[in-house]
N, C-alpha and C positions, 0 to 999 in steps of 0.2 A: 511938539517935537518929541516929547517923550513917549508919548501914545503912539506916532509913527515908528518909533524904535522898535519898540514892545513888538510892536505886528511884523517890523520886518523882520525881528528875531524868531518870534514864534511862528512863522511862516518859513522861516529856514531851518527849525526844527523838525518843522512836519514834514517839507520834502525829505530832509536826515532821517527821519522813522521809516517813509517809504520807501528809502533806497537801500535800507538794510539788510542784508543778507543770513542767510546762519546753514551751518553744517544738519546737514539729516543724516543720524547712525541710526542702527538696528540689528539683530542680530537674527540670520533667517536657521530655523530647528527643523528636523522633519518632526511630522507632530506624531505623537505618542513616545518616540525613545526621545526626542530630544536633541540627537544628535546635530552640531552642525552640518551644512549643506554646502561644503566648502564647494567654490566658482559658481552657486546661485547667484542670478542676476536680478538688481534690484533697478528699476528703471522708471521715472516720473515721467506721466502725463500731463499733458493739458488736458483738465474735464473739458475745455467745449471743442477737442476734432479728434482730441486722442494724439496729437504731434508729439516725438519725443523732446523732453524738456533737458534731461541729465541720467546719468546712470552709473551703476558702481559692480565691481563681481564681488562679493562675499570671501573673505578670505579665512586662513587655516579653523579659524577659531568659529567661524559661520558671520562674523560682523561686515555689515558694509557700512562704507561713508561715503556720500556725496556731499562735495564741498561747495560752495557758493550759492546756497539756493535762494529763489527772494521769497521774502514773505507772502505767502499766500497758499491756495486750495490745490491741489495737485490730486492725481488717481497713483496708486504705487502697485505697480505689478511686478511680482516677485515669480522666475521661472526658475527651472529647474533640469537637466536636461541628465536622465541617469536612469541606473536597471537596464 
């Protein structure tokens, strides 16, 4: 009985790892000055079709955050629409 427990505990652990989520920040510079890139778009892919997954615009300071993401492998394309 205690050995069943054990498993259905650490078996409702694992799916709780899997369904965990976490915020992705970053901060988008143009490169050499540095400067933020205030309303750069920072936007997740799915690597296998390219679908969008989530996305954020870049604010005063150049930082974005997308909130809820789940764990895992993503492609992050950062654009820029300016000059």
């Amino acid at each position: 009985m205690r050995k069943a427990l054990l498993l259905v505990v650490l078996l409702g652990m694992a799916t709780f790892a899997l369904a965990q989520k976490v915020v992705l920040t970053g901060k988008i510079v143009e490169q050499g000055s540095n400067e933020p890139l205030i309303g750069a778009t920072a936007v997740l892919l799915n690597p296998e079709d390219s679908s969008q997954v989530s996305g954020a615009a870049a604010m005063n300071d150049g930082v974005f955050r997308i909130p809820a993401v789940k764990v895992g492998s993503y492609i992050l394309r950062i654009s820029y629409i300016g000059y």
